[in-house]
PDB file of N, CA, C and O in Angstrom:
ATOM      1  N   UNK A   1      -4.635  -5.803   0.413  1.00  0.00           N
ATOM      2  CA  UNK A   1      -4.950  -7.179   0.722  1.00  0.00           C
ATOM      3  C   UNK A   1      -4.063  -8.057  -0.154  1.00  0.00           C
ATOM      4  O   UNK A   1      -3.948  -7.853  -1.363  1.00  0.00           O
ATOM      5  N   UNK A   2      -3.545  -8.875   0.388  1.00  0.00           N
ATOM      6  CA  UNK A   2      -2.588  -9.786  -0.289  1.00  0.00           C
ATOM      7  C   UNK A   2      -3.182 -11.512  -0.237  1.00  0.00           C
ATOM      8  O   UNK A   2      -2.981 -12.382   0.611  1.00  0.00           O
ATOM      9  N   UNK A   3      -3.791 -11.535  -1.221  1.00  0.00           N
ATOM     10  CA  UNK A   3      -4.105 -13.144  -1.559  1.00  0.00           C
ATOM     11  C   UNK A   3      -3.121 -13.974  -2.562  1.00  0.00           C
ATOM     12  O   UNK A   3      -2.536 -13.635  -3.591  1.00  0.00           O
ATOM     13  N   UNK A   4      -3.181 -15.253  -1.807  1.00  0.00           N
ATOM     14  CA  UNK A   4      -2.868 -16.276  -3.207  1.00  0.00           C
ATOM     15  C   UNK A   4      -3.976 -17.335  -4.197  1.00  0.00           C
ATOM     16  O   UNK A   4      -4.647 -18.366  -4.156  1.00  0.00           O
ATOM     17  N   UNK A   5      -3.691 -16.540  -4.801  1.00  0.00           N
ATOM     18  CA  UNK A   5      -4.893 -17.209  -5.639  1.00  0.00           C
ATOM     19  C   UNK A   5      -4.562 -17.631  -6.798  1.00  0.00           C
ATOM     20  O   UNK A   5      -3.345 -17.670  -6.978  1.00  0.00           O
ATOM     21  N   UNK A   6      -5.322 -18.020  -7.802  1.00  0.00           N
ATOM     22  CA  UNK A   6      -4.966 -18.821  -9.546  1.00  0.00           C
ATOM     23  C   UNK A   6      -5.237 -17.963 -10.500  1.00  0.00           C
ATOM     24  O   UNK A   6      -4.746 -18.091 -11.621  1.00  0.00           O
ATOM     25  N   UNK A   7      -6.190 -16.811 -10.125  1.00  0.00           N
ATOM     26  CA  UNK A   7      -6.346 -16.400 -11.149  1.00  0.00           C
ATOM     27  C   UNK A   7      -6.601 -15.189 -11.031  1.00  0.00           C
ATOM     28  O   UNK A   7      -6.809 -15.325  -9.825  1.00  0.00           O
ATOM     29  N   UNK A   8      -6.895 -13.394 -11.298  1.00  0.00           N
ATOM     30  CA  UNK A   8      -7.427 -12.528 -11.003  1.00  0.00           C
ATOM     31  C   UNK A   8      -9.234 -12.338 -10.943  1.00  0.00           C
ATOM     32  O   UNK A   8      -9.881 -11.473 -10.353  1.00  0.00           O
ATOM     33  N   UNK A   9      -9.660 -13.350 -11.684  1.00  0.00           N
ATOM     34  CA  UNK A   9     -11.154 -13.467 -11.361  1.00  0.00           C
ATOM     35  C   UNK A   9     -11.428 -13.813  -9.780  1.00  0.00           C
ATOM     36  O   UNK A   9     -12.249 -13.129  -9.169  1.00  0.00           O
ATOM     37  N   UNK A  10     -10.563 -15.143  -8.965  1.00  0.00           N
ATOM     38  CA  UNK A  10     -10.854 -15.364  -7.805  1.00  0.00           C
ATOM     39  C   UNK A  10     -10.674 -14.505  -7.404  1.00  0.00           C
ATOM     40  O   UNK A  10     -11.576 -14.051  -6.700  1.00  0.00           O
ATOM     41  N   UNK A  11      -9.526 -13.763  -7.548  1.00  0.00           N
ATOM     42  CA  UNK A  11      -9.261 -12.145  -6.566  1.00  0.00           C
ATOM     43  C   UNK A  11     -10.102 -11.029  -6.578  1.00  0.00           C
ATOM     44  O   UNK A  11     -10.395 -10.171  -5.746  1.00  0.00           O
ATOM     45  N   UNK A  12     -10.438 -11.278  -7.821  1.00  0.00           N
ATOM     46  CA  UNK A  12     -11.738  -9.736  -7.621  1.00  0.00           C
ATOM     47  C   UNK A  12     -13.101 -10.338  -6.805  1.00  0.00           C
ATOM     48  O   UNK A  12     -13.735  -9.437  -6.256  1.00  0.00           O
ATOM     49  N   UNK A  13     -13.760 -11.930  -6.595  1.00  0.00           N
ATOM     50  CA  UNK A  13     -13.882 -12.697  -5.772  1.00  0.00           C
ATOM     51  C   UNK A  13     -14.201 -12.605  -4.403  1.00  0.00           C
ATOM     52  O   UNK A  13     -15.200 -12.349  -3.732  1.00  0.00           O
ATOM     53  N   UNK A  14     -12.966 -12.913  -4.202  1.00  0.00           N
ATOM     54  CA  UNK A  14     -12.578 -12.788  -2.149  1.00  0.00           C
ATOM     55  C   UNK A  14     -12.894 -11.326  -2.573  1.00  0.00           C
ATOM     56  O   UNK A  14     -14.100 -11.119  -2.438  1.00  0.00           O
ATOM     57  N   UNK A  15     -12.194 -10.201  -3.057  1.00  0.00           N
ATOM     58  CA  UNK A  15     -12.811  -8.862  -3.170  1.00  0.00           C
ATOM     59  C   UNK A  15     -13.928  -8.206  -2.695  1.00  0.00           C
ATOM     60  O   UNK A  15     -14.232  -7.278  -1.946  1.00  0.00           O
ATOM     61  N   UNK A  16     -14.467  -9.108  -3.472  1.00  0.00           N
ATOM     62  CA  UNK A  16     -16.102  -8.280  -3.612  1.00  0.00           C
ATOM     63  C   UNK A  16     -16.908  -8.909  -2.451  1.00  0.00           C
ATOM     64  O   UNK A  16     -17.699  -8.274  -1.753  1.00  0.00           O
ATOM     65  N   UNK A  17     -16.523 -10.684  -2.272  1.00  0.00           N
ATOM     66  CA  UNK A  17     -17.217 -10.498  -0.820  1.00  0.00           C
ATOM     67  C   UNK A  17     -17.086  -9.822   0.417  1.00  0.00           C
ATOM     68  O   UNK A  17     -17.848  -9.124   1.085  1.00  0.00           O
ATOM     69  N   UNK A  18     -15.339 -10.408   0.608  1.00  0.00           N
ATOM     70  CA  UNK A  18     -15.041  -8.670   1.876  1.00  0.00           C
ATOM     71  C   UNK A  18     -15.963  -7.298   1.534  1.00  0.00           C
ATOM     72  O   UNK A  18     -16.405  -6.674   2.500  1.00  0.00           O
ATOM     73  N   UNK A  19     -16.230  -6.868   0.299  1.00  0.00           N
ATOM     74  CA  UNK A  19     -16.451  -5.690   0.418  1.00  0.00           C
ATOM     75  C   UNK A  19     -18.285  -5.621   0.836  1.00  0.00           C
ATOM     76  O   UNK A  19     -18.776  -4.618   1.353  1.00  0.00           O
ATOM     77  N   UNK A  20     -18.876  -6.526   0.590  1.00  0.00           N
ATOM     78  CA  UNK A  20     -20.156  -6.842   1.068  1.00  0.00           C
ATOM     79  C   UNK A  20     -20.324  -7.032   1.987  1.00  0.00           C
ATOM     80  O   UNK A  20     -21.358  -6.747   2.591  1.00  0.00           O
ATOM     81  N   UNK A  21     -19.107  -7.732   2.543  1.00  0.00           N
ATOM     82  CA  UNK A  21     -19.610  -8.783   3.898  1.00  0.00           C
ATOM     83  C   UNK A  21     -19.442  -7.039   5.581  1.00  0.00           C
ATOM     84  O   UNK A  21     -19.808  -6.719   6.712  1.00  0.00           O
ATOM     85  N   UNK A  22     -18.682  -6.641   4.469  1.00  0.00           N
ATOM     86  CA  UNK A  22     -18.311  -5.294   5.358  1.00  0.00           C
ATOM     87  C   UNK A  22     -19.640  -4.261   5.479  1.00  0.00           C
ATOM     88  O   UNK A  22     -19.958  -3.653   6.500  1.00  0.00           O
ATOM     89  N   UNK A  23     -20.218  -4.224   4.399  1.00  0.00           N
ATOM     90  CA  UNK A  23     -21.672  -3.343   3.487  1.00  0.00           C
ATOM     91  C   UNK A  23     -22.306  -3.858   4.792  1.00  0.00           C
ATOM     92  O   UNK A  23     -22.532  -3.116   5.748  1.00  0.00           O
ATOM     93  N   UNK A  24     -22.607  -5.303   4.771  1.00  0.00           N
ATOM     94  CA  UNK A  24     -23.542  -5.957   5.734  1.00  0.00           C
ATOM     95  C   UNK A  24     -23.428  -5.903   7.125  1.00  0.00           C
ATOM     96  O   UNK A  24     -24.110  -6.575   7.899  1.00  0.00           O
ATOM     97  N   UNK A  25     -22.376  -4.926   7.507  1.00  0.00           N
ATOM     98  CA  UNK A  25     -22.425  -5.087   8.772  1.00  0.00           C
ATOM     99  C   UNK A  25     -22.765  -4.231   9.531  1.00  0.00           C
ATOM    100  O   UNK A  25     -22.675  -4.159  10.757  1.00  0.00           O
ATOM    101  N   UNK A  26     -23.414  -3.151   8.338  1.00  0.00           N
ATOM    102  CA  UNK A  26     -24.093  -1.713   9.016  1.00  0.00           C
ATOM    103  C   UNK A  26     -23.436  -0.818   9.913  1.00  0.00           C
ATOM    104  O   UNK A  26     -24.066   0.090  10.454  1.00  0.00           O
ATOM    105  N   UNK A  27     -22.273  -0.994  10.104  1.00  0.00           N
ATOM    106  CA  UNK A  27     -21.356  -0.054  10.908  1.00  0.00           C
ATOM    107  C   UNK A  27     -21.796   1.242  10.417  1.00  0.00           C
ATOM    108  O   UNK A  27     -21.815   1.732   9.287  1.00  0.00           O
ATOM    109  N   UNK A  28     -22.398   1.976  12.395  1.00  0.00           N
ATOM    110  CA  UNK A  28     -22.826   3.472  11.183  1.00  0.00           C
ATOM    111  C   UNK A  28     -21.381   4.438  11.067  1.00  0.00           C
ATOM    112  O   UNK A  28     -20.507   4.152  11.885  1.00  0.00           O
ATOM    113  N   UNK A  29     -21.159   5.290  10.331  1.00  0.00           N
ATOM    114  CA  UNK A  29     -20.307   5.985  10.461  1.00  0.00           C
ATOM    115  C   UNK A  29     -20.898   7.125  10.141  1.00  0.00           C
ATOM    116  O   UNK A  29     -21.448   7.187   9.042  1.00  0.00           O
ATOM    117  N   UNK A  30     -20.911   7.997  10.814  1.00  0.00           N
ATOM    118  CA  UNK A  30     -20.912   9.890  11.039  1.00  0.00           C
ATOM    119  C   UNK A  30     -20.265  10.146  10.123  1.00  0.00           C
ATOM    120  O   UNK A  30     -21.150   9.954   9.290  1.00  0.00           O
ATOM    121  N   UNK A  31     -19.223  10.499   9.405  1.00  0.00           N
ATOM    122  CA  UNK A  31     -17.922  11.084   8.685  1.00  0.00           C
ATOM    123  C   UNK A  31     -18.294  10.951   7.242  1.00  0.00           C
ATOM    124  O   UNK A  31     -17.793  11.676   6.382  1.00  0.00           O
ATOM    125  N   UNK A  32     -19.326   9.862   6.936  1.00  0.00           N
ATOM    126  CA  UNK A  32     -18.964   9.300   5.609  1.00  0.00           C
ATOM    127  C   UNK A  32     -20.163   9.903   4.476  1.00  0.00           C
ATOM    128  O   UNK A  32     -21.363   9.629   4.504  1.00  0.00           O
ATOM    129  N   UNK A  33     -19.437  10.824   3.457  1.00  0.00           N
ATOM    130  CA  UNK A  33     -20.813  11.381   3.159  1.00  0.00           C
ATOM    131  C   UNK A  33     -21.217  10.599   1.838  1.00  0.00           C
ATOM    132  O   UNK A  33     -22.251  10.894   1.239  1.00  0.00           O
ATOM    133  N   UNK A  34     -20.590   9.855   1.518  1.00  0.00           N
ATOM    134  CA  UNK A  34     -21.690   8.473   0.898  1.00  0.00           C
ATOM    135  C   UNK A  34     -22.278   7.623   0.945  1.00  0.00           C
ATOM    136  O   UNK A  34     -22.871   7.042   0.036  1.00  0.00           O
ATOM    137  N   UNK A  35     -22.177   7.251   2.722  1.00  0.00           N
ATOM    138  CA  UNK A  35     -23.095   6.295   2.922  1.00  0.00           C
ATOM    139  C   UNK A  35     -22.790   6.515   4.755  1.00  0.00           C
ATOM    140  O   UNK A  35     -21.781   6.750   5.420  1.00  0.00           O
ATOM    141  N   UNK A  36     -24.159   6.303   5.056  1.00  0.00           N
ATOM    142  CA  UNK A  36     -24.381   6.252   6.744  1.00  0.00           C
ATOM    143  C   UNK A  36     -23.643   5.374   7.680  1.00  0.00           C
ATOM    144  O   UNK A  36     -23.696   5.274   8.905  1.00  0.00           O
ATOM    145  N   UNK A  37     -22.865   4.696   6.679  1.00  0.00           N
ATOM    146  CA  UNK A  37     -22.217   2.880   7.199  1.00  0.00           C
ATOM    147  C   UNK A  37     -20.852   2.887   6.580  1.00  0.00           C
ATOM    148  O   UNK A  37     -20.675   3.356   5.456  1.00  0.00           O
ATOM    149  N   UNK A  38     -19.988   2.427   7.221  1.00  0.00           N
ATOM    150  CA  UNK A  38     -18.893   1.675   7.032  1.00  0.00           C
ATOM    151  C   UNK A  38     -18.744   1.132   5.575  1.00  0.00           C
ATOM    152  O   UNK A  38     -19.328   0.072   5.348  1.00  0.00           O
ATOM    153  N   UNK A  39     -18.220   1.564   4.815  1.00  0.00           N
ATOM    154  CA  UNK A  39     -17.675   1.140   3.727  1.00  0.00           C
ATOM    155  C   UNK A  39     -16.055   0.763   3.191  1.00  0.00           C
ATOM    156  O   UNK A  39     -15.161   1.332   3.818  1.00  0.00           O
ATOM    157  N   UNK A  40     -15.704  -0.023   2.237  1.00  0.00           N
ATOM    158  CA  UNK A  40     -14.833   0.011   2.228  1.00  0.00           C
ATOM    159  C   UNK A  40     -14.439   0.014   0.310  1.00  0.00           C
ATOM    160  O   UNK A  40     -15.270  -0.262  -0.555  1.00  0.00           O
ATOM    161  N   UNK A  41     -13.089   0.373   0.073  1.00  0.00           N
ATOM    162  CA  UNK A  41     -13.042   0.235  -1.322  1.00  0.00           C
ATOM    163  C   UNK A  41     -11.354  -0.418  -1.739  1.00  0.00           C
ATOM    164  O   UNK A  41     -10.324   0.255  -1.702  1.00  0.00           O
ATOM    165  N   UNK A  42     -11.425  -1.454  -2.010  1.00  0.00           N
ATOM    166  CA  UNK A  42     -10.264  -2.533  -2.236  1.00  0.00           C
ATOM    167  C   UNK A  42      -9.926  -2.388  -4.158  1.00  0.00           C
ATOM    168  O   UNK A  42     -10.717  -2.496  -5.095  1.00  0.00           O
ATOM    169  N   UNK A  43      -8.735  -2.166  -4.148  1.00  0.00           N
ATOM    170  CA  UNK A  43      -7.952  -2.232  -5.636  1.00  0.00           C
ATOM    171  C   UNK A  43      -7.046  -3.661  -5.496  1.00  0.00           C
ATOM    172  O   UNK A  43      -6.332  -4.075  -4.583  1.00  0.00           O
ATOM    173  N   UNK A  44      -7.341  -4.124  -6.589  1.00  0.00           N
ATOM    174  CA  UNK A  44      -6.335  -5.375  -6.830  1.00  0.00           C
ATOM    175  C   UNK A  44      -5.267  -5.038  -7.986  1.00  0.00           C
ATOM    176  O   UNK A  44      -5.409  -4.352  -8.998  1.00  0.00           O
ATOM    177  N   UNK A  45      -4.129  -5.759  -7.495  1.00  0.00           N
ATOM    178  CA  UNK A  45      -3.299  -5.946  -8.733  1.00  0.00           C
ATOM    179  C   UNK A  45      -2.623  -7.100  -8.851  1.00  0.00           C
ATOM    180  O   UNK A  45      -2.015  -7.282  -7.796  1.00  0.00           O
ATOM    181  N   UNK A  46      -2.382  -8.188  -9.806  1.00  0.00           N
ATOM    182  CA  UNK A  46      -2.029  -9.552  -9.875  1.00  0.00           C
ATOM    183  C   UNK A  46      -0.322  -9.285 -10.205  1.00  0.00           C
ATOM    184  O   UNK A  46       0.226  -8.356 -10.799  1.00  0.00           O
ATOM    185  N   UNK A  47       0.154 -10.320  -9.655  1.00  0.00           N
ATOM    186  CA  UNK A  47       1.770 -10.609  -9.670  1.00  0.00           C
ATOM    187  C   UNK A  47       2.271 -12.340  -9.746  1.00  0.00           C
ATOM    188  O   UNK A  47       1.860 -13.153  -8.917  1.00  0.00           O
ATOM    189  N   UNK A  48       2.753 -12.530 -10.324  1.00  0.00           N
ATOM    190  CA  UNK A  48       2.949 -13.891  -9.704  1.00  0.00           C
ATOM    191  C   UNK A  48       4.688 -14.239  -9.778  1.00  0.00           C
ATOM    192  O   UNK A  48       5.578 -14.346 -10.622  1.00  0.00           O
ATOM    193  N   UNK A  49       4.476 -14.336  -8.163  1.00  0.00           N
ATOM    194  CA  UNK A  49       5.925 -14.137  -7.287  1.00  0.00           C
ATOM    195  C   UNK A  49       7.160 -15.197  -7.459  1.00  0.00           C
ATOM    196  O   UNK A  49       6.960 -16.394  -7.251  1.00  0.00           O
ATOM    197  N   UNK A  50       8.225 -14.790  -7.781  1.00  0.00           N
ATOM    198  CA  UNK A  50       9.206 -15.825  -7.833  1.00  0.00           C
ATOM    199  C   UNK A  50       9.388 -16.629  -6.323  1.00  0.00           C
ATOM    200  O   UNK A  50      10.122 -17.594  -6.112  1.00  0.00           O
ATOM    201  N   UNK A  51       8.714 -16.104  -5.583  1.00  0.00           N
ATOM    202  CA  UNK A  51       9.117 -16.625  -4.195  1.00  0.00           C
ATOM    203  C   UNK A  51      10.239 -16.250  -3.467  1.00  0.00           C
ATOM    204  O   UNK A  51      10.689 -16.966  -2.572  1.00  0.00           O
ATOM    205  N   UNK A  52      10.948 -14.699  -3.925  1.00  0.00           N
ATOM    206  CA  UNK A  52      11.840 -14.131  -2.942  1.00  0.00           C
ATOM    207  C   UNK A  52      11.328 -12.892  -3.580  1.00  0.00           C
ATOM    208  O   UNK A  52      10.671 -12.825  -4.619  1.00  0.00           O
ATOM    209  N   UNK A  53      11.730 -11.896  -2.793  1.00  0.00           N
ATOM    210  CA  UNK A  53      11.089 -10.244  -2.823  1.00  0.00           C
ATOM    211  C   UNK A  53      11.754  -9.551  -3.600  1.00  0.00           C
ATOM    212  O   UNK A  53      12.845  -9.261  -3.108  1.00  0.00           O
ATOM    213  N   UNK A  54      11.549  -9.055  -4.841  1.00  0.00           N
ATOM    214  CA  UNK A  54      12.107  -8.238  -5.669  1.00  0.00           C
ATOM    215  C   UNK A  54      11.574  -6.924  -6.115  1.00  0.00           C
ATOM    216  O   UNK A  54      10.404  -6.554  -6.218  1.00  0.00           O
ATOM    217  N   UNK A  55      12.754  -6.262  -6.372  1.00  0.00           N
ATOM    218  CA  UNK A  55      12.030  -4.824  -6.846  1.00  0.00           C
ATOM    219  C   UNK A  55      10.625  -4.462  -7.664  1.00  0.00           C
ATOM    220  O   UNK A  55      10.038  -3.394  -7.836  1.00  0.00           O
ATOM    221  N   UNK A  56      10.435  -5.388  -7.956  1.00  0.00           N
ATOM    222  CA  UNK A  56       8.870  -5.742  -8.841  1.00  0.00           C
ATOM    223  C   UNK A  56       7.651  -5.893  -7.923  1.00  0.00           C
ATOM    224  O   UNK A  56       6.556  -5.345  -8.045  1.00  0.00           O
ATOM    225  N   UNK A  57       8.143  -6.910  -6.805  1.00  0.00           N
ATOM    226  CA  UNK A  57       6.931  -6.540  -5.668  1.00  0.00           C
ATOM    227  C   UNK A  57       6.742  -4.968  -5.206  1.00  0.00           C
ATOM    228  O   UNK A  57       5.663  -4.382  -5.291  1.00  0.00           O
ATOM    229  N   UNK A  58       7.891  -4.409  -4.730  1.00  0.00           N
ATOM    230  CA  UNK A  58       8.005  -2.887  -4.102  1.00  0.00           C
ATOM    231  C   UNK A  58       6.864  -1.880  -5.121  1.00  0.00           C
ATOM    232  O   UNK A  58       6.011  -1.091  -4.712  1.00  0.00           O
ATOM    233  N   UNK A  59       7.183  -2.211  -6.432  1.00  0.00           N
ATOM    234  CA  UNK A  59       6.638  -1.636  -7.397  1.00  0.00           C
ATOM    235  C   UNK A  59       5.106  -1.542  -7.396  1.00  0.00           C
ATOM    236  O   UNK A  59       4.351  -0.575  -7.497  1.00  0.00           O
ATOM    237  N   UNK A  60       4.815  -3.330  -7.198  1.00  0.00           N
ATOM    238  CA  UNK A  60       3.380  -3.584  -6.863  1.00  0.00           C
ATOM    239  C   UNK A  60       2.500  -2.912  -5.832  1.00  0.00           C
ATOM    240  O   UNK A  60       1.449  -2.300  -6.023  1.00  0.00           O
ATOM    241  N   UNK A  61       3.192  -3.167  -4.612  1.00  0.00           N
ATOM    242  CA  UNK A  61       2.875  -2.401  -3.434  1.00  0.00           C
ATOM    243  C   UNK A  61       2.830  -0.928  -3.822  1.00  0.00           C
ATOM    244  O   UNK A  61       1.717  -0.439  -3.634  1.00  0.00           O
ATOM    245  N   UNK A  62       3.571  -0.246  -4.221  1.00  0.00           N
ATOM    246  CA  UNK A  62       3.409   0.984  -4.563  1.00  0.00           C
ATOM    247  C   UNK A  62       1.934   1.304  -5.132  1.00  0.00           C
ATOM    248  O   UNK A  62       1.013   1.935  -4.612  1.00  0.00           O
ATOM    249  N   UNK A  63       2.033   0.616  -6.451  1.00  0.00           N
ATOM    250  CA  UNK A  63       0.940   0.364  -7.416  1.00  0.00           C
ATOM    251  C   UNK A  63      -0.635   0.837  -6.954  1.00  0.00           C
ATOM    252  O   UNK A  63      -1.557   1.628  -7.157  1.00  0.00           O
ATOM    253  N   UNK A  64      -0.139  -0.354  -6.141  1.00  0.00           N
ATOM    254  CA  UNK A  64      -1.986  -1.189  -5.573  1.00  0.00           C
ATOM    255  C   UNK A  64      -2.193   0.329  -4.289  1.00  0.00           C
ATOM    256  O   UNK A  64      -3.330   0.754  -4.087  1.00  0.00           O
ATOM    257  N   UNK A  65      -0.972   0.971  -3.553  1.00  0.00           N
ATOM    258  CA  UNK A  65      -1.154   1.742  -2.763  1.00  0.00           C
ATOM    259  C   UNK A  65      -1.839   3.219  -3.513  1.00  0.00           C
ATOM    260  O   UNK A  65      -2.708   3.951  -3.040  1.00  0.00           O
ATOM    261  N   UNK A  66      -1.285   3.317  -4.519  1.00  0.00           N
ATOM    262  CA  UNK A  66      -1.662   4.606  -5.442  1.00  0.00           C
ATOM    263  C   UNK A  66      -3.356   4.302  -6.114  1.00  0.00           C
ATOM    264  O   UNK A  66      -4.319   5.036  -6.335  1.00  0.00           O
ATOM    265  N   UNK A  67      -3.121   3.021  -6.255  1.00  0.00           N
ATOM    266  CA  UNK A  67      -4.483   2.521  -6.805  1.00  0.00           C
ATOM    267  C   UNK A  67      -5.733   2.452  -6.213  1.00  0.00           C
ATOM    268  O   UNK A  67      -6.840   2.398  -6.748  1.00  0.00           O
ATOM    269  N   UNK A  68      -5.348   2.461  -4.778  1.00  0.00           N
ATOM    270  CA  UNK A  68      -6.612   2.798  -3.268  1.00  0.00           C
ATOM    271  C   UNK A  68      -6.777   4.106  -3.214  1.00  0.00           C
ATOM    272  O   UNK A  68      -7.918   4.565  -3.173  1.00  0.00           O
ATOM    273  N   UNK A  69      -5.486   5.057  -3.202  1.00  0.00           N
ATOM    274  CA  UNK A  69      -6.286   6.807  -3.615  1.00  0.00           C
ATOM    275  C   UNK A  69      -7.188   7.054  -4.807  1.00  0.00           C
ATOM    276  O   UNK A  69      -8.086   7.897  -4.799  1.00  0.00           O
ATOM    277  N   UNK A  70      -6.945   6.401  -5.658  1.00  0.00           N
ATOM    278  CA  UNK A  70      -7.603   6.773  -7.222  1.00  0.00           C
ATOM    279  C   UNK A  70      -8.873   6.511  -6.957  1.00  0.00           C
ATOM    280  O   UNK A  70      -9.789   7.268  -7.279  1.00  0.00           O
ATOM    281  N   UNK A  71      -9.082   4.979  -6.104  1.00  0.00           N
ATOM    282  CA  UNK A  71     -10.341   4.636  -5.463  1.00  0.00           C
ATOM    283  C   UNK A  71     -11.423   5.360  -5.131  1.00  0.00           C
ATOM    284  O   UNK A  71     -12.528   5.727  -5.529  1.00  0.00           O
ATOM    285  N   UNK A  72     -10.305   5.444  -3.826  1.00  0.00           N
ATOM    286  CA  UNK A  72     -11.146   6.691  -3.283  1.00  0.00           C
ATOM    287  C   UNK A  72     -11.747   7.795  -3.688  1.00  0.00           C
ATOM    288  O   UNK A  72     -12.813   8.275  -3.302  1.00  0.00           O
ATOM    289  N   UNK A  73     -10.999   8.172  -4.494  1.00  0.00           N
ATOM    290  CA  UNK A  73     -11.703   9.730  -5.279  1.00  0.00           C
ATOM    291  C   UNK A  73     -12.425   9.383  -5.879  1.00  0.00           C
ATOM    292  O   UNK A  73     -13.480   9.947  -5.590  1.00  0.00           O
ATOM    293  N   UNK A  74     -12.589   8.406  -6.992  1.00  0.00           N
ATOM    294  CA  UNK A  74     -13.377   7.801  -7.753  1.00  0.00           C
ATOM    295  C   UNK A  74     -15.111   7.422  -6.949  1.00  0.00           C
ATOM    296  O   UNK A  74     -16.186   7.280  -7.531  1.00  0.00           O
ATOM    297  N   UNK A  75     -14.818   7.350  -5.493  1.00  0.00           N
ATOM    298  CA  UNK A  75     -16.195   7.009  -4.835  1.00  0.00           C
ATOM    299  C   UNK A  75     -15.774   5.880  -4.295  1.00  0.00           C
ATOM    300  O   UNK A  75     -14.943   5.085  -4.734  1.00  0.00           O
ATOM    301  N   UNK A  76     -16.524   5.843  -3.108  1.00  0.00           N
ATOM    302  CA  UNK A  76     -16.185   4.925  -2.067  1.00  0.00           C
ATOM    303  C   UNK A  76     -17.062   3.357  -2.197  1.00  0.00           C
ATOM    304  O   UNK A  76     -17.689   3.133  -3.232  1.00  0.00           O
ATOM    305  N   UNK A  77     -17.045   2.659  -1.430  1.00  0.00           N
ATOM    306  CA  UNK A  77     -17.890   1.292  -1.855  1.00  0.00           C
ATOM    307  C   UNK A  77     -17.723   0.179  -3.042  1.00  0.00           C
ATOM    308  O   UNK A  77     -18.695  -0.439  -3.477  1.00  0.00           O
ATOM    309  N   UNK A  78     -15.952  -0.075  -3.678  1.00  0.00           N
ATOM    310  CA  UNK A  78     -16.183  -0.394  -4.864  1.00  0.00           C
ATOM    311  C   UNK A  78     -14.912  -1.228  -4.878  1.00  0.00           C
ATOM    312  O   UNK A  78     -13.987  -0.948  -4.116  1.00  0.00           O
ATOM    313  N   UNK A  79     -14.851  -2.136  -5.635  1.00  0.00           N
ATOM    314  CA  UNK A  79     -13.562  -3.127  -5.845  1.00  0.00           C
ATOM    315  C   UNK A  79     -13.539  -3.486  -7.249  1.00  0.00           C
ATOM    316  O   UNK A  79     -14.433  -4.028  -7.898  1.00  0.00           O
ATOM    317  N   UNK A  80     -12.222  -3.051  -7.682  1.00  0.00           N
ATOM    318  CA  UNK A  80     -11.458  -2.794  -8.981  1.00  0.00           C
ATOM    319  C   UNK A  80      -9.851  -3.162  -9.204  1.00  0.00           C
ATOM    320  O   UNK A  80      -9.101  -2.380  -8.620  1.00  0.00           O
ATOM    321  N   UNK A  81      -9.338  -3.998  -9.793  1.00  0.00           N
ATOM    322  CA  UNK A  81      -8.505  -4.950 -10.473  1.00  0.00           C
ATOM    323  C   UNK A  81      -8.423  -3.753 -11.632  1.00  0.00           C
ATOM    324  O   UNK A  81      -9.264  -3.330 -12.426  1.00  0.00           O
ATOM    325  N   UNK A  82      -6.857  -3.353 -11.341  1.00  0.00           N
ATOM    326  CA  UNK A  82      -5.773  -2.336 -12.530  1.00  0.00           C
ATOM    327  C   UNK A  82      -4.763  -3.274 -12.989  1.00  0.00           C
ATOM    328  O   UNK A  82      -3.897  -2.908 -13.784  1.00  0.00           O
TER     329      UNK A  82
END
């Protein structure tokens, strides 16, 4: 998820409501053996962009992508800022 925001508190924020607002929507899911429902688990990581794309974003993206497996293993349902 890519927000612009001021600060990493707002981001963990929008975070945690997506991740509720998702909780709340009772989607059942078969597959999921921690919970009967649709869950989701969001990692943040803060950058603040020169306004053209540099090897430092790629890095980020990487980051935040490695940082959603760790998630995951860690247990599903949860939003965490590395």
């Amino acid at each position: 998820m890519i927000v612009s925001v001021d600060s990493s508190e707002d981001a963990l924020k929008i975070a945690e409501k997506l991740r509720k607002a998702v909780e709340d929507l009772q989607i059942e899911h078969g597959f999921n053996k921690a919970s009967a429902y649709l869950t989701v688990s969001i990692d943040m990581k803060t950058h603040q962009s020169s306004g053209t794309h540099s090897a430092i974003e790629d890095e980020m993206y990487r980051q935040v992508d490695d940082a959603l497996y760790q998630a995951q293993d860690n247990g599903c349902n949860q939003v965490a800022c590395g």
